[in-house]
C-alpha positions in Angstrom: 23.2 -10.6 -9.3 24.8 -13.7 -8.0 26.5 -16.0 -10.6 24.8 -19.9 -10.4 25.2 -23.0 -12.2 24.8 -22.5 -15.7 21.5 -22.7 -17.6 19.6 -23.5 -20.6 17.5 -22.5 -22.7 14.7 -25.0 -24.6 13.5 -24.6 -28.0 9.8 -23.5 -26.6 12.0 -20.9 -24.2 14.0 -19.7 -27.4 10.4 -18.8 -29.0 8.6 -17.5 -26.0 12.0 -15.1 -25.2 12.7 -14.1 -29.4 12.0 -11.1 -29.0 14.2 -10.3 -25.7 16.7 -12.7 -27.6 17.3 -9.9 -30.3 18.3 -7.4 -28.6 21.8 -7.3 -28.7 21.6 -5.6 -24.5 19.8 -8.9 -24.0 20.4 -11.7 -26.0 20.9 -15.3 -24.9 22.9 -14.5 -22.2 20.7 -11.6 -20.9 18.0 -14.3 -20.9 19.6 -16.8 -19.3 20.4 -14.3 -16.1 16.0 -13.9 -16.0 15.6 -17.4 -15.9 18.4 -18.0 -13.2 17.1 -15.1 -11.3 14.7 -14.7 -8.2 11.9 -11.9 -7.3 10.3 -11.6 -4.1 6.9 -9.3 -4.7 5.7 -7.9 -1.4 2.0 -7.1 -1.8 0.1 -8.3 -4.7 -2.2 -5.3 -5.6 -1.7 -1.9 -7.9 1.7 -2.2 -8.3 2.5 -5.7 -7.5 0.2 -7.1 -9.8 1.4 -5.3 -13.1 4.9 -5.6 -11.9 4.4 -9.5 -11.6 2.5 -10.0 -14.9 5.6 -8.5 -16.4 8.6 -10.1 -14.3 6.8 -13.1 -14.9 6.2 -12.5 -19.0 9.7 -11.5 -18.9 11.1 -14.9 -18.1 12.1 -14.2 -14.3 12.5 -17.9 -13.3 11.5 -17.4 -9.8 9.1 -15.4 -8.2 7.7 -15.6 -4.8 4.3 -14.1 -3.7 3.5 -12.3 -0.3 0.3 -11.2 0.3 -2.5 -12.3 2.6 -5.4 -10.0 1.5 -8.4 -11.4 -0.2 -10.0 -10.3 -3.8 -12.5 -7.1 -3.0 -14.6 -5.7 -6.2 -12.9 -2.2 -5.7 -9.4 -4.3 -5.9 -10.9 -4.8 -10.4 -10.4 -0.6 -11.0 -6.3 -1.0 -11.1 -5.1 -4.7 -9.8 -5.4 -6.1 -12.7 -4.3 -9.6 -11.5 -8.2 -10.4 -10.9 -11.5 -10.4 -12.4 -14.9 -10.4 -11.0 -14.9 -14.8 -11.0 -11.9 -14.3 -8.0 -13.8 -11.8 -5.6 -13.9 -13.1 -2.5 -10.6 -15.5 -3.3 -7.1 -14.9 -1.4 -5.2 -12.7 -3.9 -2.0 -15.3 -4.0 -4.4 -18.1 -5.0 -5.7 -16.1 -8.3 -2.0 -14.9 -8.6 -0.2 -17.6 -8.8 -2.9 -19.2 -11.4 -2.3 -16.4 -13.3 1.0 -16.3 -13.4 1.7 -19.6 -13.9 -0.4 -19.8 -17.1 1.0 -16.8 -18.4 5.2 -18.4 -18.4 4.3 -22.5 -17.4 8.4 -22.5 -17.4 8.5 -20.2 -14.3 8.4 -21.4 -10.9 5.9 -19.1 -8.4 6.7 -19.7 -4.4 3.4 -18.3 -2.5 3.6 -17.1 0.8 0.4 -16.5 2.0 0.6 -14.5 5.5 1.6 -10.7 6.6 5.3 -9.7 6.8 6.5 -9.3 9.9 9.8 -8.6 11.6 9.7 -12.2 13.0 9.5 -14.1 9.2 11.1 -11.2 6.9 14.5 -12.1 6.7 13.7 -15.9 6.1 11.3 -14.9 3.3 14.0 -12.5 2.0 16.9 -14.5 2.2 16.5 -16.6 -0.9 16.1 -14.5 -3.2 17.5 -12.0 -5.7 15.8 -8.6 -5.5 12.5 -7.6 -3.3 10.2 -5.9 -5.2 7.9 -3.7 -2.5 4.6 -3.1 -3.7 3.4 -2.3 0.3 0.7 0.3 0.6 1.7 1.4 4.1 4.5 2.8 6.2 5.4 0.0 8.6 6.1 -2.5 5.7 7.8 -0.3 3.9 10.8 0.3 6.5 10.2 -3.4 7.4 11.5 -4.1 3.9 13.9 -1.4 3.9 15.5 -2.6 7.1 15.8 -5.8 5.8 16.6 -5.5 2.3 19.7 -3.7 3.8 20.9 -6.4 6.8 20.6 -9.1 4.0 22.4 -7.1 1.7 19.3 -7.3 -1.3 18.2 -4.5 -3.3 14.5 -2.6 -2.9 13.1 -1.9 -6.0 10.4 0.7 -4.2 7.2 2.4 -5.4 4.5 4.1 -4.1 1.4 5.4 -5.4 -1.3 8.2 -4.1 -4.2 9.7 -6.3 -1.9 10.9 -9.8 1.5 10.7 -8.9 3.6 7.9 -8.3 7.0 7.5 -7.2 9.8 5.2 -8.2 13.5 4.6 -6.7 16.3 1.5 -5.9 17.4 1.4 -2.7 20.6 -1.1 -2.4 22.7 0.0 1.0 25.4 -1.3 -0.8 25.8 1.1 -3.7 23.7 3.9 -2.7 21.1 5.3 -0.1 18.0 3.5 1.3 14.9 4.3 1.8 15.3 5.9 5.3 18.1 7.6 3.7 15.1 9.9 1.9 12.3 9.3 4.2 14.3 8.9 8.6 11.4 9.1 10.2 7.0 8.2 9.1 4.6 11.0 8.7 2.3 11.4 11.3 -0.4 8.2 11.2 -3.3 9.5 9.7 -1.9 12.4 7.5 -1.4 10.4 4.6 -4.7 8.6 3.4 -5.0 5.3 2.1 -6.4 4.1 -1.4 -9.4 3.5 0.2 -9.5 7.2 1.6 -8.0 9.2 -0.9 -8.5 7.2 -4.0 -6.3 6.1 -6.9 -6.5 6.6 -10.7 -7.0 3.1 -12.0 -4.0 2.8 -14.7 -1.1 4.7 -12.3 0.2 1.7 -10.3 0.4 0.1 -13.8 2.8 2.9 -15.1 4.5 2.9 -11.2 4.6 -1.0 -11.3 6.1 -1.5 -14.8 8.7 0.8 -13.8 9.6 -1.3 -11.2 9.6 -4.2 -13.1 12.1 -2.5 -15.7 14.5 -1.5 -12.7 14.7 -5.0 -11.3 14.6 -6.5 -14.9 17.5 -4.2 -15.5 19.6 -5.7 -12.1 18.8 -8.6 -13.3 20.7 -8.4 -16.8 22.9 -5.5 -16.1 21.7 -3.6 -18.4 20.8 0.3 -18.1 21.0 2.8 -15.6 18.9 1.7 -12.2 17.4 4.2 -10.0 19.9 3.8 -7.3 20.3 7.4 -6.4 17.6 8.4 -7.9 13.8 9.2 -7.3 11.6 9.2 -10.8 8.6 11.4 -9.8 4.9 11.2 -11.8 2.6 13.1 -12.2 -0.6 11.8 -14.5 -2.3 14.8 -14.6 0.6 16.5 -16.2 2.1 13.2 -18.0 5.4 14.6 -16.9 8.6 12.7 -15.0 10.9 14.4 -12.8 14.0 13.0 -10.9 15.6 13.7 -7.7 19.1 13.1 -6.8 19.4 11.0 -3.7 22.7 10.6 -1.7 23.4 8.3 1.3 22.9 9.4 4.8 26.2 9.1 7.3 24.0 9.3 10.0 21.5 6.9 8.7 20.0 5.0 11.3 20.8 1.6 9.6 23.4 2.0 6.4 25.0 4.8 7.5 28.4 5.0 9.5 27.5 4.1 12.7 24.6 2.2 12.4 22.2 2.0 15.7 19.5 -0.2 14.2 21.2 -3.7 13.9 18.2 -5.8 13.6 14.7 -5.9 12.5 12.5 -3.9 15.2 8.6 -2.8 15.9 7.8 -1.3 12.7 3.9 -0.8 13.8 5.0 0.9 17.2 8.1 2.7 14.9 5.0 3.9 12.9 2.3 4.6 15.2 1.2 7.6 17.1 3.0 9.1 20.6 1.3 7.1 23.5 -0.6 10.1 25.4 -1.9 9.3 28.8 -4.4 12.6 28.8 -6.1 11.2 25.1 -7.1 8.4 23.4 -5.1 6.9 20.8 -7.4 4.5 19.2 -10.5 4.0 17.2 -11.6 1.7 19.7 -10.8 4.0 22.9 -13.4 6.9 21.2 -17.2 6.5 22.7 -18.9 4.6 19.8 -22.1 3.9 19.0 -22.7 0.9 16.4 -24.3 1.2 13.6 -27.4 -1.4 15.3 -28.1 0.8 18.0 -28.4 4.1 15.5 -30.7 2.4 13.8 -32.7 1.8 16.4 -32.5 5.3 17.7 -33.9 6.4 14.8 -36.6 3.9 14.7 -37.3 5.3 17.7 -37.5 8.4 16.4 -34.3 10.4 16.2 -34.4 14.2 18.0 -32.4 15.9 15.1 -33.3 19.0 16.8 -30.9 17.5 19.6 -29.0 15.3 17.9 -25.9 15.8 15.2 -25.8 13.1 12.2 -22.3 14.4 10.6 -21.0 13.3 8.1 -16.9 14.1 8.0 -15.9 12.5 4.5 -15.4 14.7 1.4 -18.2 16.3 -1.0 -17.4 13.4 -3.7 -17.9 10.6 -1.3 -21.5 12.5 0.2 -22.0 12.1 -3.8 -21.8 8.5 -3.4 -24.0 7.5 -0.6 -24.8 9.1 2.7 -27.0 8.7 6.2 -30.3 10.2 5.3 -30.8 13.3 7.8 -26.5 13.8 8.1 -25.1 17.1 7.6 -21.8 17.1 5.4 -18.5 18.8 7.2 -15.5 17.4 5.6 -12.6 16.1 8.3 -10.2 19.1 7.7 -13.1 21.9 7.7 -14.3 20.9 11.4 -12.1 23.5 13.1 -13.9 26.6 11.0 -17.0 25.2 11.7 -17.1 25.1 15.4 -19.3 27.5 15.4 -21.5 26.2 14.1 -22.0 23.0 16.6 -23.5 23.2 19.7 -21.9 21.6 23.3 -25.5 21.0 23.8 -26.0 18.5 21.7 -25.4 14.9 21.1 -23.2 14.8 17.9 -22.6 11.2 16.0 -19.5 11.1 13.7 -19.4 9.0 10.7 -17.2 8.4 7.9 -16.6 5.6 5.2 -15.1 2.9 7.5 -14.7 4.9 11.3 -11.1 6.0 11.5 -11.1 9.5 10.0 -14.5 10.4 11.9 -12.8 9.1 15.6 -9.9 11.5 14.7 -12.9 14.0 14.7 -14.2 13.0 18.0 -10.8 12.9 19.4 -10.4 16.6 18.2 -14.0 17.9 19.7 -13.6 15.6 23.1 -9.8 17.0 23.7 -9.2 19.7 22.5 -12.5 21.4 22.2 -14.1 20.2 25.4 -17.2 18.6 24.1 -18.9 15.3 25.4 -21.7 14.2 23.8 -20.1 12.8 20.5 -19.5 9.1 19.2 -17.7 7.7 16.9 -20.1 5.5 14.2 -18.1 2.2 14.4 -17.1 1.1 10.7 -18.9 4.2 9.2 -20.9 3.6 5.8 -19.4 0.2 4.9 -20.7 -1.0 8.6 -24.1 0.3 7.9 -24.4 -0.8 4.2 -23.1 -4.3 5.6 -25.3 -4.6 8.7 -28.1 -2.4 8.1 -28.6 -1.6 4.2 -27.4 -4.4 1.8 -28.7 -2.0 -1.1 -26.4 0.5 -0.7 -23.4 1.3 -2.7 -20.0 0.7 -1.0 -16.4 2.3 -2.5 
C-alpha cells in the first residue's frame, strides 16, 4: 500500500487494537498501516456486510460505502449489518451507524447511488483496495476493469447456495478477473439470491475471507490470493484452490490490451439482440396480476385455461396460485406434451423473469400463442392482490 504521512496511535487506540498489537506480524507498526489505510466496499449485503464489520473492527481508518438498495426482511437471514428496526431504511444509512459505533476512531465515506462506468473511477480513485461484494455480472467486470486502469487491487467474492468463492485480482502482480472469467454466462443461467437462494452464514465465511485478504495487503503480512481461487463448499466444509495465471491475450491486462477504458457493462452482459424474438420481460404478452384477478372473479375456464406455475417444488411449498399446476422452468421441454396449443396458458413465477423465459420458449420456439407472462409473479400478487400471503 502507499506510504503516507506518519501516524499515531492514542492511548484508547492502543487498548481497542492490544490484541492486534501483540502479534509480533502486526504490532504497532502493522496497526498504524490499518489506520492509514482506505477500503472501498462495493455492495453492502452478504458479503459486504461481514467484511465491513470486520475491516472496520480491525482498525481500517477509512472505509467508503457503495450501495443504494434499501433494507428488505429477507436481507435479516445473512446481512447481518441490519435488524428488523432498519427494514425499509437505505442500507448505507444503517451501515454507516453501525459501523461508526462499532470503531468511533474510523472515518466511513457513504456513497449512496449505483456504480456505473460514468462515476467508477472517481469513486475508486481515492482509495487503497476495492473490496467487491457485487451480486451480479455487470458490476463485477465494472470493478474489474477499473480496479485494473487505476492500478487498485480487487479483493473478489462471490456467493451461490453452499459454495463461495474467493480470489485477488491486482493486474499488476497477477491475473484479473477476466483473466479466469473473458466473457459472462449467458443472462439468466445463473440465478440470483433471490432465485436460487443462499445459506444464511456462507457470505459471512466468503466475506471474512475477504476481509483477511485485504487486511493482509494492508499490513503485508501473509500470502494473498493473487493467483489463486479458494473454493467452498458448506456442505462438505472443505476448501480447495485453483491456480490462476495471467492472460496475454486478456482483453484489458494482457499484452495488447483492446479495452482502454471503462465501457457498457449492462450491454457487455446482456443477451444477443434478436430481431425474430423478444428479449425482454416487458416485450412478452403479459397479463397483470389485476386483470387475473378479475378473470377469475369472473369465473376462470380452467378447462381452457393454464394457471402454471414454473418455480421449483420448494417454492410451490411456500405459497402458490390456488388452481396452478406446478412445472418447474427447466422441466417445460419434457412436458410439452402435456400442454395443449388450444389453450390459453398464464406463466407465473416468484417475481416474472424466469416464467417470461418460459413464454419466450413456447411462443418461439414451440409455436404457441395463447400464453402470458404474470407481471411480477407471486410478490406482485401478494403486494397487489393478497397482503396475507407469505413473500421470500
Amino acid at each position: 500500500m502507499a506510504e503516507s504521512a506518519p501516524v499515531s496511535l492514542s492511548n484508547e487506540e492502543i487498548r481497542r487494537y492490544s490484541r492486534h498489537l501483540i502479534l509480533p506480524e502486526i504490532g504497532p507498526a502493522g496497526q498504524k498501516k490499518l489506520k492509514q489505510a482506505s477500503v472501498l466496499l462495493v455492495g453492502l449485503g452478504g458479503l459486504g456486510s461481514p467484511a465491513a464489520m470486520y475491516l472496520a473492527a480491525a482498525g481500517v481508518g477509512r472505509l467508503g460505502l457503495v450501495d443504494f438498495d434499501l433494507v428488505d426482511e429477507s436481507n435479516l437471514q445473512r446481512q447481518i449489518l441490519y435488524g428488523q428496526s432498519v427494514v425499509g431504511r437505505p442500507k448505507l444509512e444503517s451501515a454507516a451507524a453501525r459501523l461508526r459505533d462499532l470503531n468511533p476512531y474510523i472515518a466511513v465515506e457513504i456513497f449512496p447511488e449505483p456504480l456505473t462506468s460514468a462515476n467508477a473511477l472517481r469513486v475508486m480513485r481515492d482509495f487503497d483496495i476495492v473490496l467487491d461484494g457485487a451480486d451480479n455480472f455487470p458490476t463485477r467486470y465494472l470493478v474489474n476493469d477499473a480496479c485494473v486502469l487505476l492500478g487498485k487491487p480487487n479483493v473478489y467474492g462471490s456467493i451461490f447456495r453452499f459454495d463461495g468463492q474467493a480470489s485477488v485480482f491486482w493486474a499488476q502482480r497477477g491475473p484479473c478477473y477476466r483473466c479466469l472469467f473473458p466473457s459472462p454466462p449467458p443472462p439468466g443461467l445463473v440465478p440470483s439470491c433471490a432465485e436460487g437462494g443462499v445459506l444464511g452464514v456462507l457470505p459471512g465465511v466468503v466475506g471474512v475471507i475477504q476481509a483477511t485478504e485485504a487486511i493482509k495487503l494492508i499490513t503485508g503480512i501473509g500470502e494473498p490470493l493473487i493467483g489463486r481461487l479458494l473454493i467452498y463448499d458448506a456442505l462438505e466444509m472443505s476448501f480447495r484452490e485453483l491456480s490462476l495465471r495471467k492472460d496475454p491475450s486478456c482483453p484489458i491486462c494482457g499484452e495488447s490490451p483492446t479495452i482502454t477504458e471503462l465501457i457498457d457493462y449492462e450491454a457487455f452482459c446482456g443477451a444477443p439482440i434478436r430481431a425474430s424474438a423478444p428479449t425482454a420481460a416487458q416485450d412478452v404478452p403479459e397479463i397483470t396480476v389485476q386483470e387475473l384477478k378479475q378473470r377469475i372473479e369472473a369465473g376462470l375456464d380452467a378447462r381452457r385455461t393454464l394457471l402454471l406455475d414454473v418455480r421449483e417444488p420448494y417454492e410451490w411449498q411456500i405459497v402458490h396460485l390456488p388452481g396452478a399446476r406446478l412445472i418447474p422452468k427447466g422441466q417445460v421441454r419434457d412436458h410439452l406434451h402435456e400442454l395443449s396449443q388450444a389453450d390459453e396458458i398464464i406463466v407465473y413465477c416468484r417475481s416474472g423473469s424466469r416464467s417470461a423465459e418460459v413464454v419466450r420458449f413456447l411462443i418461439n420456439d414451440v409455436g404457441f400463442r395463447q400464453v402470458k407472462n404474470l407481471k411480477g409473479g407471486v410478490l406482485a400478487w401478494a403486494r397487489e392482490i393478497d397482503p396475507s400471503m407469505p413473500v421470500y
